[in-house]
C-alpha positions as CSV (number, residue, x, y, z in Angstrom):
1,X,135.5,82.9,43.4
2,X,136.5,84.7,46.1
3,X,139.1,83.7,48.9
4,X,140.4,84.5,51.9
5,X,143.8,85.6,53.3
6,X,144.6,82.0,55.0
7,X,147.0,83.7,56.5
8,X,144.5,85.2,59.4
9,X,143.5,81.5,60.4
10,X,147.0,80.8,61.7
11,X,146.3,83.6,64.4
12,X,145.9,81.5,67.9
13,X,142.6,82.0,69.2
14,X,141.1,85.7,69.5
15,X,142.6,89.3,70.5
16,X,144.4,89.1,73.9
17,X,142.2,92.0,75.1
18,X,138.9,90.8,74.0
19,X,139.7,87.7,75.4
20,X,139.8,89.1,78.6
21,X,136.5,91.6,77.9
22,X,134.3,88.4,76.9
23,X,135.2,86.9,80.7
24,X,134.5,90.0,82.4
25,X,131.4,90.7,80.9
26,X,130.2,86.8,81.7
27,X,131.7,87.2,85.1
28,X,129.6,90.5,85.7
29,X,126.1,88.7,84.3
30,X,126.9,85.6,86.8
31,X,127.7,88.3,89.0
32,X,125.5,91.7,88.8
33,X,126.5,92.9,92.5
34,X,130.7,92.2,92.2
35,X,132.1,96.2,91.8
36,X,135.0,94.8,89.6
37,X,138.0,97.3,89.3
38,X,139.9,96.5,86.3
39,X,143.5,97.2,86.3
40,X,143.9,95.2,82.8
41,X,144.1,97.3,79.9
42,X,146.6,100.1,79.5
43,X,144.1,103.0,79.3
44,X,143.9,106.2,81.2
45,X,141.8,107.8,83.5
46,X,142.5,111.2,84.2
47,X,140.8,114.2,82.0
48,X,142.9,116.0,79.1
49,X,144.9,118.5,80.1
50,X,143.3,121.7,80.5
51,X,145.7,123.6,77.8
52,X,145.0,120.8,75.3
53,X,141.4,120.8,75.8
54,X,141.4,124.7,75.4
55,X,143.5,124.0,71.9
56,X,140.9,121.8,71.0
57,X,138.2,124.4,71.2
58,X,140.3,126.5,69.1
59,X,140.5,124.2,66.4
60,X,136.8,123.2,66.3
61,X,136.0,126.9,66.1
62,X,138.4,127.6,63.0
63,X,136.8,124.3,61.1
64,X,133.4,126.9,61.7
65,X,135.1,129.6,59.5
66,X,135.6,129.6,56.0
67,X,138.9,131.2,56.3
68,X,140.5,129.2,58.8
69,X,139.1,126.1,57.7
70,X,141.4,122.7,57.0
71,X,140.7,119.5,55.3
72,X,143.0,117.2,54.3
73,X,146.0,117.2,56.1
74,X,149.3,117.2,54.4
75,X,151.0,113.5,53.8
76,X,153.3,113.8,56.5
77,X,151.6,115.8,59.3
78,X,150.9,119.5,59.9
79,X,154.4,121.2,60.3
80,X,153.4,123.3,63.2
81,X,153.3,119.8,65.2
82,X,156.2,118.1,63.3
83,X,158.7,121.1,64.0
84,X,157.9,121.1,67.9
85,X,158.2,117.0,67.9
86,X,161.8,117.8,66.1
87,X,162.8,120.3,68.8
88,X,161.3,118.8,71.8
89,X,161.3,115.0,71.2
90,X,164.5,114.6,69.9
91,X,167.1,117.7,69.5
92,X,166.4,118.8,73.4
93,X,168.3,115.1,74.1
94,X,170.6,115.8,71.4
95,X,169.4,113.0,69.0
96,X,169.8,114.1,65.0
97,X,166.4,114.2,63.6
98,X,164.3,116.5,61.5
99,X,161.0,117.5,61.0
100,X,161.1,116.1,57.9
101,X,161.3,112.6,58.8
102,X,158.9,112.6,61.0
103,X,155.4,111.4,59.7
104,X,152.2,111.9,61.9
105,X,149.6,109.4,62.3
106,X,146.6,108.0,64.8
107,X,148.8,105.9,67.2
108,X,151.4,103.8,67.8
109,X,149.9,100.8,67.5
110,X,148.7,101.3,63.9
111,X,152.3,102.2,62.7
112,X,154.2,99.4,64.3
113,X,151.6,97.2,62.7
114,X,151.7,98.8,59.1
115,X,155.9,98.9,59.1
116,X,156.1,95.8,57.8
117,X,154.4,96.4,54.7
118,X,157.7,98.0,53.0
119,X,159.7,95.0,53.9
120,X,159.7,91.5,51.7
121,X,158.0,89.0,53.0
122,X,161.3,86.7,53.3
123,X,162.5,88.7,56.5
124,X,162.9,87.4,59.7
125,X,161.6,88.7,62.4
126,X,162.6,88.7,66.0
127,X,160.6,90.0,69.0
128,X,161.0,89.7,72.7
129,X,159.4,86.9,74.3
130,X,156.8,88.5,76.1
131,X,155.9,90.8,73.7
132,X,152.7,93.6,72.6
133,X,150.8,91.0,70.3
134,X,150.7,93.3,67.4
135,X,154.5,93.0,66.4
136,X,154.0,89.2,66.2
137,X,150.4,88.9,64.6
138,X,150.5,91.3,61.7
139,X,153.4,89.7,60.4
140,X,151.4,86.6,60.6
141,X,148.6,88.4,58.7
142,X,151.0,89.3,56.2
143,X,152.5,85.6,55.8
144,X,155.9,86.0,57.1
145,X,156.2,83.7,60.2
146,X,155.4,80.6,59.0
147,X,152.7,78.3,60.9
148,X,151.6,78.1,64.4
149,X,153.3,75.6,66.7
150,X,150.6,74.8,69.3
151,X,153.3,72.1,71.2
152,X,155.7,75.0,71.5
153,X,153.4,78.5,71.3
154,X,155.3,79.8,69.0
155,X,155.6,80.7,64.9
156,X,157.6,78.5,63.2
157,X,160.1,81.7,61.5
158,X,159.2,83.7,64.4
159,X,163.2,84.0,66.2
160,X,161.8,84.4,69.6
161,X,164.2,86.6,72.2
162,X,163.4,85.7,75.5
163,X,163.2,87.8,78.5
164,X,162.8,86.5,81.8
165,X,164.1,88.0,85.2
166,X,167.2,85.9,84.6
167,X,168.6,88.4,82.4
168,X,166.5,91.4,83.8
169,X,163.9,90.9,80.7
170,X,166.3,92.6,78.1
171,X,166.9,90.2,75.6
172,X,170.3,88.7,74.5
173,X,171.8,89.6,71.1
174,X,170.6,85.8,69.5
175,X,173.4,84.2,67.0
176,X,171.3,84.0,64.5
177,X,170.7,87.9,63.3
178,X,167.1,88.5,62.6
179,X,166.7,90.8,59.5
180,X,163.9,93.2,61.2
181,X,164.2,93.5,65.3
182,X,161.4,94.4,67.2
183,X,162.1,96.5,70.6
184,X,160.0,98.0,73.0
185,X,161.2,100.2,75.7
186,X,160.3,100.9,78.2
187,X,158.8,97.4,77.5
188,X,155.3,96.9,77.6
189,X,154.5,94.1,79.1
190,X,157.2,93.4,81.7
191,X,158.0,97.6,82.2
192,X,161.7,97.1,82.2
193,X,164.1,99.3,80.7
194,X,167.2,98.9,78.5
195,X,170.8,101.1,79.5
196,X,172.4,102.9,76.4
197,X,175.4,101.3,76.5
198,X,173.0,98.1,76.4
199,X,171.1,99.7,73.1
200,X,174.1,100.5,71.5
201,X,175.1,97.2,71.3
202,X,171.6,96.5,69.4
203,X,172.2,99.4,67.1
204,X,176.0,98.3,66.5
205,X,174.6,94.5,66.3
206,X,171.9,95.8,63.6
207,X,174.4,97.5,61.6
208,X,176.7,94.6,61.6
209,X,173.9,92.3,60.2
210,X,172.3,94.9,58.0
211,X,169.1,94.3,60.2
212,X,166.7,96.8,60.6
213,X,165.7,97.7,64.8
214,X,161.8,99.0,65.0
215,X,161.9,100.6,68.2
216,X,158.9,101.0,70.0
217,X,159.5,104.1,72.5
218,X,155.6,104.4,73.7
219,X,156.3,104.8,77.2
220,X,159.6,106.9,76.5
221,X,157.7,110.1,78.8
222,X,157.7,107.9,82.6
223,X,161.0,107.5,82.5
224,X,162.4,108.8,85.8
225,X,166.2,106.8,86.1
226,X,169.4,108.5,84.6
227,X,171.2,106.3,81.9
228,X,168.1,105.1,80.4
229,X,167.7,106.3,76.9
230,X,164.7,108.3,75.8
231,X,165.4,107.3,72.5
232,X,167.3,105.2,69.7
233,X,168.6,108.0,68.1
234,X,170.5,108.9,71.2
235,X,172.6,105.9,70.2
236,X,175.3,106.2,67.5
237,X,174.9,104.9,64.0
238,X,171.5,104.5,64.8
239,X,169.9,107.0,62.1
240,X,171.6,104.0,59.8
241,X,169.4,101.0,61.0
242,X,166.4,101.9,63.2
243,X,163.1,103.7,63.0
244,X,160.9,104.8,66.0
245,X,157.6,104.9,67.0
246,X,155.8,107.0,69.6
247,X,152.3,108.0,71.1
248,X,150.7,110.4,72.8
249,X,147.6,107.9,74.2
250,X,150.0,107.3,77.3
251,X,151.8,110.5,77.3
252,X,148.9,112.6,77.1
253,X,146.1,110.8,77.5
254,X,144.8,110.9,73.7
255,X,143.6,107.0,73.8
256,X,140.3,108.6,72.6
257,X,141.6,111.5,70.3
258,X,144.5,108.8,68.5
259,X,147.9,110.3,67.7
260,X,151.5,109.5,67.1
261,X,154.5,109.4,65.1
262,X,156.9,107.3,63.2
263,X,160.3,108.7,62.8
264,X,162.3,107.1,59.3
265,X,165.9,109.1,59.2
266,X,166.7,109.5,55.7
267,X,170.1,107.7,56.1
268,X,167.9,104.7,56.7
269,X,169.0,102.1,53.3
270,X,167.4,98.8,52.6
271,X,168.9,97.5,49.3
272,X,170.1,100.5,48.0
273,X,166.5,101.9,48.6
274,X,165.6,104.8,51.2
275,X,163.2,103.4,53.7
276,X,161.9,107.4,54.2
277,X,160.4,107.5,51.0
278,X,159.0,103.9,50.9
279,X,157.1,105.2,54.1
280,X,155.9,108.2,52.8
281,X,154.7,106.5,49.6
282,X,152.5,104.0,52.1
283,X,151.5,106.6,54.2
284,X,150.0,108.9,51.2
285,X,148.1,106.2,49.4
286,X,146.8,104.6,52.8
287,X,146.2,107.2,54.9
288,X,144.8,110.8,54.9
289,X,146.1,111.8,58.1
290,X,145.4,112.8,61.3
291,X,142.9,115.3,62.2
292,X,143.2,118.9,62.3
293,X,142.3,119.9,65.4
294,X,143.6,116.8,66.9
295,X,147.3,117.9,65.6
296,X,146.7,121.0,67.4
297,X,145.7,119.5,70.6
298,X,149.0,117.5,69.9
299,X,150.5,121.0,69.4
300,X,149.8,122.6,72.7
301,X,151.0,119.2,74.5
302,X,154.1,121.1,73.7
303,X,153.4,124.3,75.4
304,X,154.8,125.0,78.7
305,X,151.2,124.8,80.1
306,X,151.0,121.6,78.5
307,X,154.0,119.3,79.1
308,X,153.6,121.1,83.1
309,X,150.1,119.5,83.0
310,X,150.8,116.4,81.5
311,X,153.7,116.0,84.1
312,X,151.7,116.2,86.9
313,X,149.4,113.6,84.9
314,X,151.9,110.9,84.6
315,X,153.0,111.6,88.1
316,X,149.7,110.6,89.1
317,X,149.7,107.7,87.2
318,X,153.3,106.6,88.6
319,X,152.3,106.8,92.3
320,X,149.4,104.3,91.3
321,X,152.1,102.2,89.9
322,X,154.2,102.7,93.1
323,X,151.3,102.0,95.4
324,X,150.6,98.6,93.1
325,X,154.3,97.6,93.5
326,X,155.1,98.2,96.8
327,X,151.5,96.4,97.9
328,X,151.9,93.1,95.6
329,X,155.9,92.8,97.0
330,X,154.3,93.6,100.5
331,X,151.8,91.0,99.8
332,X,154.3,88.5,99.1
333,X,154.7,88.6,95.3
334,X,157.8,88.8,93.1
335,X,157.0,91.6,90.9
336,X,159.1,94.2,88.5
337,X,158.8,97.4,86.8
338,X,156.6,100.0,87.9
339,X,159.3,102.8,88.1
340,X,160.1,103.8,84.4
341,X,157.4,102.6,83.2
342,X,153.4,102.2,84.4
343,X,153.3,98.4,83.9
344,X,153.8,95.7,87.2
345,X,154.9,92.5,86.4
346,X,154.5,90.1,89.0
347,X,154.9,86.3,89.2
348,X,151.9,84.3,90.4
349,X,151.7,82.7,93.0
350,X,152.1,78.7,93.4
351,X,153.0,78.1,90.5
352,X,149.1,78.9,88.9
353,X,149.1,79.6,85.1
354,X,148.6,83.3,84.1
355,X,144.9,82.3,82.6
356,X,144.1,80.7,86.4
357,X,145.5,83.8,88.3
358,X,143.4,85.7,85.8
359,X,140.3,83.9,87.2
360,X,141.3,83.3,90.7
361,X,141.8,86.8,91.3
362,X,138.5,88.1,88.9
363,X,136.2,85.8,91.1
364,X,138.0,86.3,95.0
365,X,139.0,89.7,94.5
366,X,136.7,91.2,91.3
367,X,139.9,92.6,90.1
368,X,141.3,92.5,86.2
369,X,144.8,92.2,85.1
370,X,146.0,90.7,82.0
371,X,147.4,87.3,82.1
372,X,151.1,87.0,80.9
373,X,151.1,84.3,78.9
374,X,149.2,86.5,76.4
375,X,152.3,88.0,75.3
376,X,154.1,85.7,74.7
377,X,155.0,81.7,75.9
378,X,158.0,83.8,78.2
379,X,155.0,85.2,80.0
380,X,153.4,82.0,81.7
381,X,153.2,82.2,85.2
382,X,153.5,85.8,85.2
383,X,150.7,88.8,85.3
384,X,150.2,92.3,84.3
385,X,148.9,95.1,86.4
386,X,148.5,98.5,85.0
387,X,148.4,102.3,86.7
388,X,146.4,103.9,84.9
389,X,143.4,102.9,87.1
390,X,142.3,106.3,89.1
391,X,143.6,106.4,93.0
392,X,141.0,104.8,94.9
393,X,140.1,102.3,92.8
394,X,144.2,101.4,92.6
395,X,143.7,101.6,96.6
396,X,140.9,99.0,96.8
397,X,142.0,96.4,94.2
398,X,146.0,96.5,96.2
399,X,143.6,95.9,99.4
400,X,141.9,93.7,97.9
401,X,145.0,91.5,96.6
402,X,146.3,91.8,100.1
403,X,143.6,90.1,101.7
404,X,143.7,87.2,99.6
């Protein structure tokens, strides 16, 4: 007889995000006229770079030639892409890492989720409290948190690290040392960042405990302040206890076209046992890699064309997130971030839960943000605003939000 992984019914209710889509799309039946602008989700707006585009072209047009055509890609990525990652991403800033531990894949998201396959199930885990759902629920799918505490909203073997405005939501080095650490920064939801004399003492505290830091570097590209690291490996030791994930959806707009990266020194020991090639054994049986020609739109990111016109791209998006900060605080809210990263986090307003902002603000104002209690217990009474929204549209929904 067949069963099911039991694990999957201890997941809380359904996906943050389509949460929020099944409200919208009842609002906008009840609703047919209301021009909602939706400043929820975390994807972009603005066109692919021109150079990027012009590489995709390219591409297609050698997959029409016998001689220039590619299938499969190789387990780790094409090296053409994974040599200008290695030079660009990481030896520019003076951080140690090759080409060869660098392993291509469709996003981000998918990585930081699959990770936690080459670890036992007896690991702890702890995240920051709020936190991007996916750290927290695919360990649950795998059967590593224990059950769901509905009194407290949290996972029983969950070591939740909480970050609140208290301590400028970077979370405090707990007492009890989880054995994997999940980090995200600049942090999606809250959009603070972490100082590298602040990250070293993670990477010293990981090395202490023999813990293992996944370090979620997304948003690493709209960093604008000095003293804020671009990466973990810019710390010392780190190539000894940390792995790091990146994308280009945010960076360069590839939320359609899916890729990233997931960087696994070879110094990095669990047991005796090189994490690198655990990795590379999951991501060859699992996975048959990125697409061609979407590695060589990755590729000309790279170019001087290309990290000129993705520049301007995120500067774009960064005035939206200056024009959302500087209304909500004008407005009246407490809110942070919104200057190294393109995430506001603002409090709402007398003392409403995140889920009744949520509505209050769909139904006056036809806006959508993403209530902060969805990341995490931490997160009640706060809300999340994103700038990715085009420029008049960002305009509107701050006027609108103003007027309320």
């Amino acid at each position: 007889m067949a069963t099911i992984n039991k694990n999957f019914t201890k997941l809380p209710g359904s996906y943050l995000f389509s949460t929020i889509a099944k409200k919208v799309n009842e609002f906008e039946k009840a609703n047919p006229d209301a021009k909602i602008i939706r400043l929820g989700i975390g994807d972009v707006t603005k066109p692919i770079a021109p150079s990027v585009i012009k590489a995709l072209h390219s591409a297609v047009d050698e997959m029409a030639n016998a001689d220039t055509f590619k299938g499969y890609a190789p387990d780790l990525g094409y090296a053409f892409l994974r040599e200008k990652i290695a030079m660009y991403d990481y030896k520019d800033r003076g951080c140690d890492v090759n080409a060869d531990e660098i392993f291509v894949s469709d996003g981000a998201k998918c990585d930081c989720s699959n990770i936690q396959e080459i670890f036992g199930l007896d690991n702890t885990i702890g995240v920051c409290d709020p936190v991007y759902p996916v750290y927290v629920d695919s360990n649950v799918m795998a059967g590593r948190t224990g059950d769901y505490n509905s009194k407290t909203d949290r996972f029983d073997n969950v070591i939740y690290m909480p970050c609140n405005s208290d301590n400028g939501f970077v979370p405090e080095l707990p007492d009890k040392a989880p054995d994997l650490i999940y980090l995200c920064f600049p942090n999606n939801p809250t959009g603070a960042v972490i100082s590298k004399d602040r990250l070293q003492e993670w990477v010293d505290y990981a090395i202490k405990n023999n813990s293992v830091i996944l370090y979620d570097s997304a948003y690493e590209a709209f960093i604008s302040e000095e003293n804020v690291p671009h990466s973990i490996y810019e710390c010392e030791g780190a190539r000894k206890c940390a792995i790091e994930f990146r994308s280009f959806s945010k960076t360069a707009g590839f939320t359609g076209l899916r890729l990233g990266y997931t960087v696994v020194p070879k110094d990095l020991m669990v047991e005796g046992v090189a994490l690198h090639g655990l990795w590379a054994r999951r991501h060859g049986t699992k996975y048959n890699g990125a697409p061609y020609i979407v590695q060589k739109a990755g590729e000309a990111v790279y170019s001087p064309e290309g990290q000129r016109e993705i520049r301007e791209n995120i500067s774009y998006y960064m005035e939206n997130a200056k024009i959302i900060l500087d209304g909500v605080k004008k407005a009246g809210f407490e809110a942070y971030g919104g200057v190294n990263a393109p995430y506001i986090w603002l409090k709402t307003p007398s003392d409403m839960t995140s889920w009744e902002f949520f509505d209050y603000l769909l139904e006056k104002a036809c806006v959508v943000g993403t209530p902060g209690v969805g990341f995490g217990p931490e997160g009640e009474n706060y809300f999340r605003l994103t700038a990715f929204g085009n420029r008049e549209n960002t305009i509107k929904a701050i006027d609108r939000i103003k007027k309320l």
